[in-house]
C-alpha positions in Angstrom: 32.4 -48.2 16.6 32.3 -46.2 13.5 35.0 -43.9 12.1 35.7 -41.5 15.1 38.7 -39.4 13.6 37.9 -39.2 10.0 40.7 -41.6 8.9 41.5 -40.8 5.7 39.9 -38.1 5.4 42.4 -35.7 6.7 46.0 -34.8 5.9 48.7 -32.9 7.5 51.2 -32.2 4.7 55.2 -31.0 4.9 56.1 -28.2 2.8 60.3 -27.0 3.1 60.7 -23.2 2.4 63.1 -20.9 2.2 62.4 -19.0 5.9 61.4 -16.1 4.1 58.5 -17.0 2.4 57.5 -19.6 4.8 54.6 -17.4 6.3 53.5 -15.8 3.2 52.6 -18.9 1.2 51.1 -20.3 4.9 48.6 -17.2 4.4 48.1 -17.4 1.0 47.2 -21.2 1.4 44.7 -20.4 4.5 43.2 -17.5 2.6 42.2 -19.5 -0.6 40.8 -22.2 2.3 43.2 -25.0 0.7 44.1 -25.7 4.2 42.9 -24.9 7.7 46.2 -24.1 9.5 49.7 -23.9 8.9 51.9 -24.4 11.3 55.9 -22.9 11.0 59.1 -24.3 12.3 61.2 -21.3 11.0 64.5 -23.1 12.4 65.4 -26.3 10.3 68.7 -27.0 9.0 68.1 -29.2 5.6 71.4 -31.8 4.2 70.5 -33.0 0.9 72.1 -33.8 -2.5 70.8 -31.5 -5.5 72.2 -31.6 -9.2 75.0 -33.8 -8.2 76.0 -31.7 -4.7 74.8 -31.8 -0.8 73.7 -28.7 0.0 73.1 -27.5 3.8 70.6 -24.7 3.7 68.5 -22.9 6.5 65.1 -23.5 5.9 61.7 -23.7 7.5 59.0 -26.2 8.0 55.5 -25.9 7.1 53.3 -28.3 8.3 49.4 -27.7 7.4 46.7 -29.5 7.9 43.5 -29.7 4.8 41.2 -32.5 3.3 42.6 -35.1 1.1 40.1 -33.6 -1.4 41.9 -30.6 -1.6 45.7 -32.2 -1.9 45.7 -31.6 -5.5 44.3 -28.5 -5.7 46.9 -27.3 -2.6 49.9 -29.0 -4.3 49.2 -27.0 -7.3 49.2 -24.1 -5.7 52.1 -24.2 -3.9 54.0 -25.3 -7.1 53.2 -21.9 -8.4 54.5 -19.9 -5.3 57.4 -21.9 -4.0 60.7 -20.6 -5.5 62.0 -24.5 -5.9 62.5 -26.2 -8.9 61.0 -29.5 -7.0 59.4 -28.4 -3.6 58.9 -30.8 -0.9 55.2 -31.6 -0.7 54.4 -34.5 1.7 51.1 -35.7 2.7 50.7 -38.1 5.8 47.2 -39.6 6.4 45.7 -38.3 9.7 44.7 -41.9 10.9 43.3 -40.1 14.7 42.2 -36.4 15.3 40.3 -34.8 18.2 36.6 -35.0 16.4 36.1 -31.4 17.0 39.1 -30.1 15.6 38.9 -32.4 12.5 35.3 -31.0 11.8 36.4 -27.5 12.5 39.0 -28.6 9.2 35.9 -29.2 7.4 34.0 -26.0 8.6 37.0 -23.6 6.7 38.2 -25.2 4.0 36.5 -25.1 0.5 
């Protein structure tokens, strides 16, 4: 039957972001064609612990969509934008995708 998503070959990765900045490292990451679309979920409330605390902080939700080819290049990337000390930077494996929209990931990222 063949491969008919491109499993593997695909990610959609989680990035956490202080709301404010959420669209302009989204931009910055289409632009330089590290990913193909970012989608944001300005409304998340985030509970964690950090240097010994929990904190409960407004945030927003990235969730983008590349090659696995270009994870590294992307994670870099965003480690120089993102305010954090340790930003969030979760890739999950696409394992099905509409064919056409997975090749249209193809078609604008570098």
């Amino acid at each position: 039957m063949g491969d008919p998503a491109g499993e593997g070959k695909h990610l959609v990765v989680y990035i956490t972001t202080p709301r404010e900045i959420a669209a302009g490292l989204s931009r910055q990451l289409v632009e330089e064609k590290l990913v193909a679309c970012a989608n944001i979920i300005e409304q998340v409330r985030s509970i964690y612990r950090w240097k010994g605390k929990i904190c409960d902080e407004p945030e927003a939700l990235l969730v983008l969509k590349t090659r696995r080819e270009l994870f590294e290049a992307m994670r870099q990337r965003v480690v120089e934008l993102h305010p954090y000390d340790v930003p969030e930077v979760i890739a999950l494996p696409m394992v099905a995708a509409h064919m056409p929209y997975a090749a249209w990931i193809d078609e604008v990222t570098r």
